[in-house]
N, C-alpha and C positions, 0 to 999 in steps of 0.2 A: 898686602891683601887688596888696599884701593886700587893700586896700579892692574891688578887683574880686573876686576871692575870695571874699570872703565875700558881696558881691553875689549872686555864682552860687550860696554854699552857700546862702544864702537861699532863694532861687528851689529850690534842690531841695529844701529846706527843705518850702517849703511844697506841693511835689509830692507828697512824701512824707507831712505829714500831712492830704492827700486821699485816696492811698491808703491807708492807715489808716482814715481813714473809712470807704469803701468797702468794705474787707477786716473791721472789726470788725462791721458793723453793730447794735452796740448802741450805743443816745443814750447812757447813761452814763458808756460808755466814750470817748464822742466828748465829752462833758461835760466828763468828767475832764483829758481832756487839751487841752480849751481853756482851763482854768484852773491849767493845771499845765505849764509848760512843760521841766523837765526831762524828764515822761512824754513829750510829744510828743518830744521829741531821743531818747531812749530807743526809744519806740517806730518811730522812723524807724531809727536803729541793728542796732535786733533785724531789722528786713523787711529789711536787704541783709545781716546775720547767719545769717541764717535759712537763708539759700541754702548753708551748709556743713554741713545737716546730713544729708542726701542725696546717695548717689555719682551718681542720677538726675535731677540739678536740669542746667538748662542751662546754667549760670552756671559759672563758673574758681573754684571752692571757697575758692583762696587768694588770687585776687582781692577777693574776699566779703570774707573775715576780714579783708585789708589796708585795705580801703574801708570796714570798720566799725573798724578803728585809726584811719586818715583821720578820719572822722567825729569819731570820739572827743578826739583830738588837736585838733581845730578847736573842740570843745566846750570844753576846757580852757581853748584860749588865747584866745577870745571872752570866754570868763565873767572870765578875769581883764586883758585888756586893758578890756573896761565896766566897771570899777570893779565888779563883783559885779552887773553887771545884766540879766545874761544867765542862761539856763539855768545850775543847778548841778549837776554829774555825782555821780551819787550811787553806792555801793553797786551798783545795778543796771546802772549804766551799765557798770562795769567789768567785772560778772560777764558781762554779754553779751559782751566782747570777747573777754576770757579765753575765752568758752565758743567762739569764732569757731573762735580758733586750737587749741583742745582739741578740736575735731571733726577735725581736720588730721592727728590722728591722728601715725605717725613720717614724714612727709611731710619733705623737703627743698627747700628753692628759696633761686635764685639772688637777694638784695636789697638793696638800697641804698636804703634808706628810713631817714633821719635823719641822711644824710653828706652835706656840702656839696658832693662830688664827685661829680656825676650818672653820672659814668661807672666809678665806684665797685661792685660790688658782689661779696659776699660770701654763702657756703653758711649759711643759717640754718633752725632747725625752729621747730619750737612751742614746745619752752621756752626758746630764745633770745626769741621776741618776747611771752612772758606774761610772763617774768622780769623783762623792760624795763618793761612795763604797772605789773606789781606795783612798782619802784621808782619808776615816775613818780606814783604811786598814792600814796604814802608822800611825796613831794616836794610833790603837792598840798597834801593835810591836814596838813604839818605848820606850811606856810604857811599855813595854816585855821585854826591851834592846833587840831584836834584829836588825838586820839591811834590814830594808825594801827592798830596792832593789834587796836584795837577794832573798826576798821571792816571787819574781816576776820570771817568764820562759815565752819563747818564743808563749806560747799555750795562755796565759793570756792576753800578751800584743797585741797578733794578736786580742782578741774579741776586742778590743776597737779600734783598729785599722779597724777594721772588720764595727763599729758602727760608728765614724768617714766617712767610705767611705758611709753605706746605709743612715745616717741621711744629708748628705751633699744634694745640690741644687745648681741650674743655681744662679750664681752670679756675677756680674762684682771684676776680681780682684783686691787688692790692690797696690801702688806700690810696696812693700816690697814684694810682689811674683814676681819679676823679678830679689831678690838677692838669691843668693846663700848661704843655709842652711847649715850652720857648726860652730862647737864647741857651742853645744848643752852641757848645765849645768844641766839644768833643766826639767825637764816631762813635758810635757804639762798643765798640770790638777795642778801644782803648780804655773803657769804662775799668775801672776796680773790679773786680771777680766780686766780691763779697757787697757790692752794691747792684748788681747787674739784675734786671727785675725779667718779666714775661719777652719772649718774643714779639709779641704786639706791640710791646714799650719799647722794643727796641727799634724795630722797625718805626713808629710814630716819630721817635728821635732823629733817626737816618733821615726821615722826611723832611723836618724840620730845619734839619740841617744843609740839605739840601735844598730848602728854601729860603732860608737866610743868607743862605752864603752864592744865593744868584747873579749879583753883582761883581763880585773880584771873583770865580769861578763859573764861567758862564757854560763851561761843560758837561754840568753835575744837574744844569736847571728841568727837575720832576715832568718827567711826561704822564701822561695818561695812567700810563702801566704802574708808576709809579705808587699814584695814589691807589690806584687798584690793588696792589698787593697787601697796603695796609690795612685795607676796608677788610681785604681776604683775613688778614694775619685777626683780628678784632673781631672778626665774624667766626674763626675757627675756635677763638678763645674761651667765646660765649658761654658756658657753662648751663648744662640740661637742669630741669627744671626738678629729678631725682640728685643732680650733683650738688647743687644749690641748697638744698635742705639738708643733704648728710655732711657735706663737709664744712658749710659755713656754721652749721648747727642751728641754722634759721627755724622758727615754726610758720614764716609765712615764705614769699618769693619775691617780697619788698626790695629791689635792690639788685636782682634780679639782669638788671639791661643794663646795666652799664659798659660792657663789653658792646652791644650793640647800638647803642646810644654813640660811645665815639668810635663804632664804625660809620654811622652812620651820618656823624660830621666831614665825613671825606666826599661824599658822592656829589654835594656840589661841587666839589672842584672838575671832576670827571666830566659834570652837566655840561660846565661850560667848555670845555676841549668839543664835547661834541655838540655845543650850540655853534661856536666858531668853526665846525668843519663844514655845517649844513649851511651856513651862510655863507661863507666863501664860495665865491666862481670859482677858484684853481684849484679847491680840494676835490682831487680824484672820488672817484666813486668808490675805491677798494679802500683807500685811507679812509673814508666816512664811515664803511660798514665797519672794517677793524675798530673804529674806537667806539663806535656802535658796541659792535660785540664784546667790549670791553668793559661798557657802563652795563650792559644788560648781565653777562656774568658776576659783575659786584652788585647787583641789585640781588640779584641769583642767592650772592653769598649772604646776606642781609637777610632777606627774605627766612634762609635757615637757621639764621641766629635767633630769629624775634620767635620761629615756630620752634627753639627747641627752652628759646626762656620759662615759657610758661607763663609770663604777666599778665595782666589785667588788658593788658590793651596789644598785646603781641598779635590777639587775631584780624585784628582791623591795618595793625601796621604791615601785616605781612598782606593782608587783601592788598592792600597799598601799593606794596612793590610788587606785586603778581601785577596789579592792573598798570604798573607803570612799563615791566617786560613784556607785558603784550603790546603795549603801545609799540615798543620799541620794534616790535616784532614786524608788527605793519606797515612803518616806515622803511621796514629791510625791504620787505614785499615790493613796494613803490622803488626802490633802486633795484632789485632783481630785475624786477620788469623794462627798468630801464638799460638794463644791459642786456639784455638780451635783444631788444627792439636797436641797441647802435650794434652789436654782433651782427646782424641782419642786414645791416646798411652798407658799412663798412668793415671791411676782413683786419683791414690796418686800423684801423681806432685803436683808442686807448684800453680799454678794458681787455681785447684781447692779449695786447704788447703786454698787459701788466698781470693776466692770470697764466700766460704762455709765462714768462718770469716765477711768476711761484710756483708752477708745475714745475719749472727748472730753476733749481735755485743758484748753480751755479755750474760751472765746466767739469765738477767730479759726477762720475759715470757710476756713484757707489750710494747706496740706500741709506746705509746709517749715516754719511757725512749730510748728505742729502735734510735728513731727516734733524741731524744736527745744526744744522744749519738757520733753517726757514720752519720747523716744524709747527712753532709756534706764529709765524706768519701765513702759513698756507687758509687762504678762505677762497672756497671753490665760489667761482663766479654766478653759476644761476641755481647756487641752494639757499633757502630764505631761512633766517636765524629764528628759528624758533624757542620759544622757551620752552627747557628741560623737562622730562619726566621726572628728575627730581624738584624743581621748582615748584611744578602743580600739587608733588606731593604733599612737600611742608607746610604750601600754604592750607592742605585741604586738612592736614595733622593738626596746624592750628587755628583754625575753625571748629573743629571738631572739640576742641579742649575749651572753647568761650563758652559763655551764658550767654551769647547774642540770641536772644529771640528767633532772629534770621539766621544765627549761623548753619544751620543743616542746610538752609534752600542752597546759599552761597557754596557751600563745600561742593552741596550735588552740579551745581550750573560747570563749577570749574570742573568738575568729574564725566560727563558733559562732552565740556570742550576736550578734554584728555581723547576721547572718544572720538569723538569728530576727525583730529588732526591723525591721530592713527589710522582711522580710517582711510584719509585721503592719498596715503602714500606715502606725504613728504615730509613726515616726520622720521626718517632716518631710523637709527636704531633705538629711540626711542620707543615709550610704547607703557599703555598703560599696565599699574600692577595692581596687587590684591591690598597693600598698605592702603592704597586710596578708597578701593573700594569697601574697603570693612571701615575706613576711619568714616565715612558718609554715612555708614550705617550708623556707628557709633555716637554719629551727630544727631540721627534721627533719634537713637536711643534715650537721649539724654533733654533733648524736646519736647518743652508742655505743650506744644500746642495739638490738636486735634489733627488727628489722621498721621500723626509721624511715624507710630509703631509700622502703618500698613502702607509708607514710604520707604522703612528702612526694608519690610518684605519684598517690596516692590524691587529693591536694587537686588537680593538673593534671587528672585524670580529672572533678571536680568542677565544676572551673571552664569547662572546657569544653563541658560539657553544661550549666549556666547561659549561656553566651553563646552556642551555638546552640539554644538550645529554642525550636522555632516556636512552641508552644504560648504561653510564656510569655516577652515580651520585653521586660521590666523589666530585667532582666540584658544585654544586651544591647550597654551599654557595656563592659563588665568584661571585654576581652579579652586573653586572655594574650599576655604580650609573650618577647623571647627572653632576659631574665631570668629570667623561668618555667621555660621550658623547661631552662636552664643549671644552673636552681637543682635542680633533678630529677635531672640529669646526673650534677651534682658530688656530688648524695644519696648515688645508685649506686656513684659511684667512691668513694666515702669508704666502703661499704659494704664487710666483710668477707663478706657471703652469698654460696653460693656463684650461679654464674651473672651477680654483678651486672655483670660488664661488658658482657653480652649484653642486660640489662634498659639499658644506658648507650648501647647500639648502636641499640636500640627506638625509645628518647626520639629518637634525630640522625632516624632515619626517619619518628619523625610529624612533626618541622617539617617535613622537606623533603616531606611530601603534604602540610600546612596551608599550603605557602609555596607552594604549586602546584594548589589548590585552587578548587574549582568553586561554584555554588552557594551562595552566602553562608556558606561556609565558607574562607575565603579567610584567613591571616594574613600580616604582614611577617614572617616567619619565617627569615631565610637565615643561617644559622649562621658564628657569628664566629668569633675567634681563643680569645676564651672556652669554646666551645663546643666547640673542636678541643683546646685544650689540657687539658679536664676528661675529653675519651673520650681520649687519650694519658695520661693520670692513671690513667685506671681499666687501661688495657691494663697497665699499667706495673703496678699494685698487684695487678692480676689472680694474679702468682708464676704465671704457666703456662710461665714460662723464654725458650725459644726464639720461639715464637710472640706472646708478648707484645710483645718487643722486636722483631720483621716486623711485626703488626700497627703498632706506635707508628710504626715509621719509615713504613711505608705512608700512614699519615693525616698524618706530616710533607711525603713527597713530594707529598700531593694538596694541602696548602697552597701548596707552593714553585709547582706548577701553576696552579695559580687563581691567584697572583700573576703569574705571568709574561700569566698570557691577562688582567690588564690588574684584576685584581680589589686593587687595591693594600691593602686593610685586609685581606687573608687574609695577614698577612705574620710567618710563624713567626718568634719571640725567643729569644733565647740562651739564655734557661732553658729552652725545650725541648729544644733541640738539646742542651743538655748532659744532661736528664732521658732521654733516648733514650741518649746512651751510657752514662751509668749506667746503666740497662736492661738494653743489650749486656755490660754487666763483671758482670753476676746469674747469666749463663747457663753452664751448667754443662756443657761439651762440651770431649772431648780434644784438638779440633786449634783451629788461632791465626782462625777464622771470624770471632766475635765480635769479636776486635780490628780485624782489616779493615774489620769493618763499621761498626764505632768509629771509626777514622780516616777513614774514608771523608765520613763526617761532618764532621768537623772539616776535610777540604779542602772538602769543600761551603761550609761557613762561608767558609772562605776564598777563596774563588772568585768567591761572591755579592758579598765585600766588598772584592774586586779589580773588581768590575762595578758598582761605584758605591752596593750596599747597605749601608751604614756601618752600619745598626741591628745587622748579622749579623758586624761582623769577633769575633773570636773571642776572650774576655776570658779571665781568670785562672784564672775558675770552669770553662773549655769544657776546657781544658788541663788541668786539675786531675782534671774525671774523667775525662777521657779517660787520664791517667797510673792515676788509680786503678783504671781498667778492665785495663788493663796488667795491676795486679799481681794483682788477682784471679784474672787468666784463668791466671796464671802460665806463659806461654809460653818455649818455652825461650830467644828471647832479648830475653824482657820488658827487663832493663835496658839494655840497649844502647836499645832504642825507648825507655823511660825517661825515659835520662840525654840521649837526643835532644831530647828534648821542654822537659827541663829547661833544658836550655843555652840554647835558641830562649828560652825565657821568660825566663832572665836577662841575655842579650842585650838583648831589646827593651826590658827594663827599664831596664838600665843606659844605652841608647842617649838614654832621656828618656823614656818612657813609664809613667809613675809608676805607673798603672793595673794595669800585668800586673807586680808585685813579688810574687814565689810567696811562700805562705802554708805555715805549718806543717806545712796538710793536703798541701800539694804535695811536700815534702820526705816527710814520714812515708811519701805512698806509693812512692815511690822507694827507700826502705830496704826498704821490703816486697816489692819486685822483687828487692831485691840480698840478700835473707834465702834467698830460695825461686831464686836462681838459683844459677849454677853455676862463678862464679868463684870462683877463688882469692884468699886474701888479702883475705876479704873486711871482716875488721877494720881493714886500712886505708883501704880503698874507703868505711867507715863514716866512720871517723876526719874525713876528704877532707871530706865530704856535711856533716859536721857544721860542718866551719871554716867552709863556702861558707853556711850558715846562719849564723854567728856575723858574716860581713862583710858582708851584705845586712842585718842586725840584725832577722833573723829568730830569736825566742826557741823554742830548744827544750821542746816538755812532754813530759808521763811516756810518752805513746808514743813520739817521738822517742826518747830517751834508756833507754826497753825495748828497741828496733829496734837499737842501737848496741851496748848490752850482748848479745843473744841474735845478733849478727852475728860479736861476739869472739865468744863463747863456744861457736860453731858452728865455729872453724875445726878441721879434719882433720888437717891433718898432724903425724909424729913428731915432729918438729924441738924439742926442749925450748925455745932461746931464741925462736923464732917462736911459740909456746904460752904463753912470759912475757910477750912483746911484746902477744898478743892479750888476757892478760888484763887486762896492766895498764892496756890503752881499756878494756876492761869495767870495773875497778875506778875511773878515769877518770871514764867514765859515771855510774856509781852514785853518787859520792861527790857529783859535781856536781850529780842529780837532787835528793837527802838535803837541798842545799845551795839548790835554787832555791825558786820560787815555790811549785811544782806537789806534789805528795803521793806517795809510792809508793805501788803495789796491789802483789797478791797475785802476779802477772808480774814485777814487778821483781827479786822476791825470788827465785822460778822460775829465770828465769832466769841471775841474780846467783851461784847456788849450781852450776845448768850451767855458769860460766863458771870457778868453782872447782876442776872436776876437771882445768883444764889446768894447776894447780901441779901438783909431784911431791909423794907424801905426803910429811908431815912433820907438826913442831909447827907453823910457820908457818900450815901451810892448815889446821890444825886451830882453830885459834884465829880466823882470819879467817872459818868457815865458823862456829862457835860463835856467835861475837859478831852475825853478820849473820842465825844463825839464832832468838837469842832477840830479837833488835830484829825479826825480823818475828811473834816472838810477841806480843810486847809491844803493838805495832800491832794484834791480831787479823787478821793476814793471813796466816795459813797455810794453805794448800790442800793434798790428796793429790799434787798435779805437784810441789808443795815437798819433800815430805815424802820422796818416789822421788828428786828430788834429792839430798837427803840423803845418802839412803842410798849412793848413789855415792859422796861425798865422805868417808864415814867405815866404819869396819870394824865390825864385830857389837859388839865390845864399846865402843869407843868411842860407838854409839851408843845400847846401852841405857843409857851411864852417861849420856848425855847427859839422854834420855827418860827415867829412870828405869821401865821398861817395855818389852816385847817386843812394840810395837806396829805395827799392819799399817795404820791409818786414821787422823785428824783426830778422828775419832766416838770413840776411845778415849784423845783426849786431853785436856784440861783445854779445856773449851768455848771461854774467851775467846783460848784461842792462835786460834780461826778465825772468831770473832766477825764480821769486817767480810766474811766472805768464803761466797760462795752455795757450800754443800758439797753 
């Protein structure tokens, strides 16, 4: 069966170098390689090689590269089954393979090549099958007696350092990528399988390796490229600032950069290649912009690592390298011009001999060899390096995600220049997009400062008139989407000026004429849930009372509409309905309206979720303001509706429904009912609230346990022993708050001293109002409402001896007694 095999590789064999022939047509080269039989194997290799280096060849790319392993692999095991009398695979032979699977870029496929199970296969990229090349490469020559490492140069080791960077992905680092990589023994690709970490790491390794070992192998010493691939492979690794929290299980993004932290230890080595090329007389002008264009694409790479970490300081470090690839940019600008001015002069200069050379890269007459070849050295002579359309983007993505005060102006300058350089021509196929535009928006959005809301309109105003200008229709893709529009929305709503709800009113009415539109002015513009819950956002923040909270619920009912008439994604969420009756507890009106209109709400919720809309039954949070709507409005029989609400929720808690177990905030506003109502005895009603928080193992804090104390110390009546009973839950209270997790304020203490006046004078109360009144000095928490306490609990002279002073204010008393407290 072998023997026919190699029959047929014969026969293609020699097909192959006819085409060769054909395709070189130089006799020399047809010379050479009839007396040279590993050229021709080589040369047959590279023309079905050839074919991956083109996304536009006709050919299956990773067919190509598998069919030149094929090949390669059959050269091996011919040359050593004839006793050594066949072609010998050299150096070049491997590099073209390697370069097969290095065009393959981070490419995945299904193979089973090399497993005696045809039905075998397995998920593999490109550095799985260069890594196999490189050790079958090593298993060669060492049966050869030669010494593999040798037979390794700087051109070989970059493709796999090259595949390393494009096969790499967002990953959370390991620990061992926070030590430091040195005295490297070993390749990568000889590593233990079960030790072998990230492509970034391995690549870092190769580098090192290749930096150590400069001396006794002066062939392997890191170019430019080199380090550039690493920077790439570490910048690819860098892990989104969504991947970071789900998979490390982080709750902040602390930690965050260190994929681009040691990318970003490589780029000096890059600076200095191209410090030494700009100073050197002999370095060509082509060799200065290539490594040019080499530090500016890892700057490139960099630049998107820091904008997809999400840090604290990603927006400034990526302004950084945005404003460092522009530098670079202008220095291209300055040798353009200079080649073109010796173009001018002289026909024979250097620049031409050497861009006429990478137009030609060598004597094949064939596209893909061509292409394979020089692909990645071809840089046209009088085109100036500018930085990417993706560059401008990420830097302007993270700006958009800082709290810099300035970040919006910066986003927009760089949004800007995007513009600018499109406009002038020579930005190639680059060309601004809508990412950029709506993230400026988003930057305005999120902007306290004055005028941003009618900055971020300003750029929808912009954009719009780009995308319909008859005149001009370059623009003409760039049309606003209803992120645009929402992002303008949310500007408004976030906007304290006055009128902005009206200008958030404007925006809902241009989509809906763009979304309904004539004459190539036509958008998909139908306003989502987004867009409904940022104009209920702005209604809500508007503080115009009454009518904020009609207007919000109005644009809730025309959701609930459009969903029933079949529009299934208009379908309002629980955080509105609960944003709508907090709304309704804002409003400031004598009779119980507000609350009706609160709960009204909340059977909606439940109604919807008795009709089969499970998104709407009504959680812990709907309950919760709706109870706190209650105490606001303080109706006179807020706690009875309350302690209604409460029961329902501990009910369904306790039935199994772990979901709706009331929270802190749910009890606190329940106390704040039963403070401002009108029952009696409300220090035991407090007392009650409080157990039923201790057996749900809900932890009381300092407002709980202020609510508890000012509800004792509110009680009215004569009754001396019912006046000890209420103080001693006050004293109860207090002593337990002193005693938990949480801190007293300036309230605690307030109240703690109102609860005082229900002893009868004596030493007793004199001494317990003394000692809780210097622990709240001591604390700096004394206020004026303290101080009026006071004075209740003690007679004139007991309490100038107290104060030493006949004082009326806090301002006339020793500063740090009120230190922690706004006077």
């Amino acid at each position: 069966m072998s023997s026919i095999y190699y029959k047929v590789f014969f026969i293609m064999t020699v097909v192959g170098f006819v085409d060769a022939i054909i395709i070189t047509k130089t006799p020399s080269t047809t010379q050479l390689y009839a007396s040279d039989p590993t050229a021709l194997f080589n040369a047959d290799i590279l023309r079905i090689a050839s074919r991956t280096a083109t996304k536009k060849s006709n050919f299956n790319p990773i067919h190509a590269a598998n069919h030149s392993h094929g090949m390669m692999v059959q050269m091996l095991e011919m040359y050593q089954t004839s006793d050594k009398k066949t072609a010998r695979p050299n150096t070049e032979t491997f590099r073209i393979v390697l370069k097969a699977y290095c065009n393959l870029g981070g490419r995945t496929w299904e193979d089973g090549y090399g497993k005696d199970d045809q039905n075998y296969e397995m998920a593999v990229n490109a550095v799985d099958k260069m890594e196999s090349i490189l050790i079958r490469w090593k298993d060669f020559e060492s049966k050869e007696g030669n010494d593999y490492e040798k037979q390794l140069d700087t051109g070989v080791l970059n493709l796999i350092l090259k595949a390393y960077a494009r096969c790499g992905h967002q990953d959370i680092p390991s620990p061992s990528s926070q030590r430091e990589v040195k005295n490297v023994t070993k390749l990568p690709w000889f590593e233990n399988t079960s030790t072998r970490l990230s492509y970034a790491e391995s690549a870092e390794k190769l580098l090192v390796y290749m930096r150590e070992h400069e001396e006794d192998l002066p062939n392997i010493v890191p170019d430019e490229k080199s380090y550039a691939y690493v920077v790439e492979a570490w910048s690819r690794q860098q892990p989104s600032a969504r991947k970071y929290l789900k998979d490390a299980h982080g709750k902040n993004l602390n930690g965050n950069d260190i994929c681009v932290i040691r990318a970003s230890r490589w780029l000096p080595f890059i600076e200095s290649f191209y410090k030494e090329a700009r100073a050197s007389d002999t370095s060509s002008i082509v060799k200065r912009r290539l490594i040019r264009r080499t530090l500016l694409w890892s700057y490139s790479d960099v630049l998107d690592a820091w904008a997809r970490s999400g840090v604290e300081q990603a927006a400034n470090q990526a302004a950084r390298c945005m404003a460092k690839i522009e530098e670079l940019s202008r220095d291209d600008v300055g040798d353009v011009e200079l080649a073109k001015s010796l173009s001018l002069c002289d026909d024979s200069n250097e620049m031409n001999r050497e861009s006429w050379e990478y137009k030609y890269q060598n004597s094949f007459d064939h596209q893909n060899i061509e292409l394979f070849h020089g692909k990645e050295e071809f840089l046209h002579p009088f085109c100036v390096i500018y930085p990417s359309e993706q560059s401008y983007t990420s830097a302007i993505l993270a700006l958009s995600r800082s709290r810099d005060k300035d970040a919006a102006v910066r986003a927009h300058q760089l949004l800007n220049r995007m513009i600018e350089l499109y406009d002038s021509g020579k930005w190639g196929s680059n060309r601004p997009n809508l990412l950029a535009f709506n993230s400026v928006i988003s930057a305005y959005a999120k902007s306290p400062a004055i005028g941003s809301a009618d900055k971020a309109e300003g750029i929808l105003n912009q954009l719009e008139d780009l995308c319909f200008d008859k005149k001009n229709r370059r623009y003409r893709f760039l049309r606003p989407d209803i992120v645009t529009y929402n992002s303008v929305i949310t500007a408004w709503s976030n906007s304290k000026e006055a009128a902005a709800v009206y200008n958030s009113e404007n925006i809902v009415k241009r989509m809906e004429r763009r979304n309904n539109a004539v004459d190539g002015k036509y958008l998909n513009l139908q306003p989502d849930p987004y867009t409904y819950s940022s104009l209920i956002n702005s209604w809500i923040r508007s503080g115009l009372g009454v009518t904020s909270a009609e207007k919000a619920e109005e644009l809730l009912r025309d959701m609930i509409q459009k969903y029933y008439k079949g529009d299934k994604k208009i379908l309002p969420s629980q955080k509105i309905f609960s944003q709508i009756i907090y709304a309704w507890g804002r409003c400031t009106t004598e009779d119980d309206f507000p609350v009706k209109r609160a709960m009204e709400l909340l059977r909606m919720m439940e109604e919807m979720s008795r009709e089969g809309v499970a998104e709407l039954k009504p959680d812990i949070i709907s309950y919760s303001s709706l109870i706190d709507t209650i105490a606001k409005t303080r109706v006179k029989n807020s706690f009875d509706l309350a302690m209604d609400l409460l029961s329902r929720v501990e009910a369904l808690y306790k039935s199994g429904e772990k979901s709706m177990k009331p929270n802190v905030r749910t009890y606190s506003s329940v106390f704040q009912c039963l403070l401002y109502s009108e029952q009696q005895h409300k220090y035991l009603m407090a007392e009650k609230l409080l157990n039923r928080m201790k057996i749900l193992k809900v932890e009381p804090n300092t407002f709980t346990y202020n609510y508890v104390i000012n509800c004792a110390a509110s009680e009215t009546l004569e009754d001396e022993a019912i006046k000890m009973e209420a103080f001693k839950i006050a004293l109860k209270a207090f002593t337990s708050l002193r005693r938990s997790s949480y801190a007293t304020d300036c309230y605690t203490y307030n109240f703690f001293l109102k609860a005082c006046t229900l002893l009868p004078a004596s030493s007793i109360r004199y001494k317990i109002v003394t000692e809780a009144f210097r622990e709240c000095c001591d604390q700096g928490k004394l206020s004026n409402e303290s101080l009026s306490r006071l004075r209740n609990c003690l007679d004139s002279a007991s309490l100038q001896s107290l104060l030493q002073c006949d004082t009326l204010s806090v301002h006339d008393l020793n500063p740090r007694w009120s230190g922690r407290v706004r006077v």
